[in-house]
C-alpha positions as CSV (number, residue, x, y, z in Angstrom):
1,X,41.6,-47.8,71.3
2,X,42.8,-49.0,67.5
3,X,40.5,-50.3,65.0
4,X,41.1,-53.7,65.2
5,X,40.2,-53.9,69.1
6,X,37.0,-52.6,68.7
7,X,36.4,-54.5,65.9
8,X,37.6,-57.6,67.8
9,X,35.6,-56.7,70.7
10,X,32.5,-56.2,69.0
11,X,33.1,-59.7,67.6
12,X,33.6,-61.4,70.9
13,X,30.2,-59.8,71.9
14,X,27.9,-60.6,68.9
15,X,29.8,-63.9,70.1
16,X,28.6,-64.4,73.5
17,X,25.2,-62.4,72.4
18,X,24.4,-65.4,69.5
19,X,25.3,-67.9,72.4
20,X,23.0,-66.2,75.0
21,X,20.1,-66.4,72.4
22,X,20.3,-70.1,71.6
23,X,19.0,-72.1,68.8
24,X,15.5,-72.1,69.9
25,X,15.6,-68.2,70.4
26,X,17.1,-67.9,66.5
27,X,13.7,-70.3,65.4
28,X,11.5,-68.0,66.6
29,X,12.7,-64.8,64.4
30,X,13.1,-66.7,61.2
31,X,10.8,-65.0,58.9
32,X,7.7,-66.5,57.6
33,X,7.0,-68.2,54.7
34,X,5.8,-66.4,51.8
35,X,1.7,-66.4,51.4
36,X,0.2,-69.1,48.5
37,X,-0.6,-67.0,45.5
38,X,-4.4,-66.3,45.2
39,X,-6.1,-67.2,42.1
40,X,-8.0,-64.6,40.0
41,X,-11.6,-64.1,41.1
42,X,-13.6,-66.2,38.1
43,X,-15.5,-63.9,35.4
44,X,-19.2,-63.6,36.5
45,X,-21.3,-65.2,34.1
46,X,-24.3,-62.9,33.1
47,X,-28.1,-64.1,35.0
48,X,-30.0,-65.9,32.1
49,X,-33.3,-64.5,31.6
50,X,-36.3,-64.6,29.5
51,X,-35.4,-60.6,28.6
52,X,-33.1,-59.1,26.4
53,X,-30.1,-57.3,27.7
54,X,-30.3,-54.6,25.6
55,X,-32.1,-51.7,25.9
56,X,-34.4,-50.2,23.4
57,X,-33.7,-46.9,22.0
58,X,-34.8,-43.7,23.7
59,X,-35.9,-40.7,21.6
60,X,-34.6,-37.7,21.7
61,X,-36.9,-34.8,20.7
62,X,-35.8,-33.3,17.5
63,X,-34.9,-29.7,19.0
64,X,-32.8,-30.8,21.4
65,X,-30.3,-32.4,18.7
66,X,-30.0,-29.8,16.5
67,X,-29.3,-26.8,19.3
68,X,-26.8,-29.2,21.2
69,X,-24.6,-31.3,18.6
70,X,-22.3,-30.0,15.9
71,X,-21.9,-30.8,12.3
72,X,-20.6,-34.2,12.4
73,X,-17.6,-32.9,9.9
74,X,-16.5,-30.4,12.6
75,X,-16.6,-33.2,15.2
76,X,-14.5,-35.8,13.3
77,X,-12.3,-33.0,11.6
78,X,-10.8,-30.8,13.9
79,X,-8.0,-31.5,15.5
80,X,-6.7,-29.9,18.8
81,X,-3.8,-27.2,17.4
82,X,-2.8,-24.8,20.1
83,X,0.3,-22.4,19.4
84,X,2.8,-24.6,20.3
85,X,1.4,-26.9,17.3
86,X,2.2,-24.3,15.0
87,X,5.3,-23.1,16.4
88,X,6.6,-26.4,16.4
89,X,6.0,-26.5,12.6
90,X,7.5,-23.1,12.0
91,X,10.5,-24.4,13.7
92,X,10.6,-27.3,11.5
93,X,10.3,-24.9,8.6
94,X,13.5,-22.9,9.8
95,X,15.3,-25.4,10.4
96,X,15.2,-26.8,6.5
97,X,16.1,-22.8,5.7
98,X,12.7,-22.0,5.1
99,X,12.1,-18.3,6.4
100,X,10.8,-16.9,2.9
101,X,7.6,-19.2,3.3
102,X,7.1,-18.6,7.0
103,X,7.4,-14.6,6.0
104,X,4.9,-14.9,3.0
105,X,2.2,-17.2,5.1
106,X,2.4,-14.2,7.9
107,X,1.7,-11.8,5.1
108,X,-1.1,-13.9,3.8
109,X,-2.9,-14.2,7.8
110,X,-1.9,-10.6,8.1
111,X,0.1,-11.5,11.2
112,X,3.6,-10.1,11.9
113,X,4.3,-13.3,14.2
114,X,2.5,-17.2,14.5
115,X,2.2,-16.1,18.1
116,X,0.1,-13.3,17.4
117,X,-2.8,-15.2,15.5
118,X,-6.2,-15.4,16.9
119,X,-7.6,-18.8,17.9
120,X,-10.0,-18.8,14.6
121,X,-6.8,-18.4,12.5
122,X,-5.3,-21.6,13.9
123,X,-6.8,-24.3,11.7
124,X,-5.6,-22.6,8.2
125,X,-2.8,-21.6,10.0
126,X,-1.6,-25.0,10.6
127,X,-2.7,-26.2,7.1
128,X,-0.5,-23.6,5.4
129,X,2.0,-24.6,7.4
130,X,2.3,-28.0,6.7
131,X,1.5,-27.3,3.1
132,X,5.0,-25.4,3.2
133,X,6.6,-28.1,5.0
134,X,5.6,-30.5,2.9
135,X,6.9,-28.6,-0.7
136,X,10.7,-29.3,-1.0
């Protein structure tokens, strides 16, 4: 059987199927209606009372703070620097032709590669580093 006969067959029957189904049959699969947006839930308003909502301070006994928080200048002043960090920067370096520096900053650290500092090292590291980058 050709192409077009089937294809003309199948017409005939979606045909005769449509026909069978009827107008009242097609009303009952239309799809419904799309559902009324719901508004946003209203912000709570806070319970008046006669206290106050904030709460007093609570102290903390002396040694307890000084065993369990650092210096506040290590907690605002050290970034995260992993060795990715620093062989990103090294990369940078060699890309501006800038292996001399790279060499003499190993020789300062004592290191034969970036990858072989210790995690202590990483901070200076870094600042040398950037302190290269940053000479032109």
């Amino acid at each position: 059987m050709p192409i077009e006969e089937s294809i003309n067959a199948l017409t005939e029957a979606v045909k005769a199927l449509t026909a069978a189904i009827g107008p009242k049959r097609s009303a009952e699969v239309a799809p419904a209606p799309a559902p009324a947006p719901v508004p946003a839930p209203a912000p709570k308003k806070p319970k008046k009372s006669g206290h106050s909502e904030i709460a007093p301070p609570v102290e903390v006994p002396p040694e307890t703070t000084e065993a369990t928080s650092a210096p506040a200048e290590e907690q605002t002043t050290s970034p995260v620097i992993t060795i990715a960090t620093l062989r990103g920067i090294a990369e940078e370096l060699l890309a501006k032709n800038r292996l001399p520096d790279i060499i003499a900053i190993n020789k300062k650290f004592g290191i034969k590669k970036i990858t072989e500092a210790p995690e202590e090292m990483f901070l200076d590291l870094h600042d040398a580093l950037k302190d290269a980058l940053n000479r032109e």
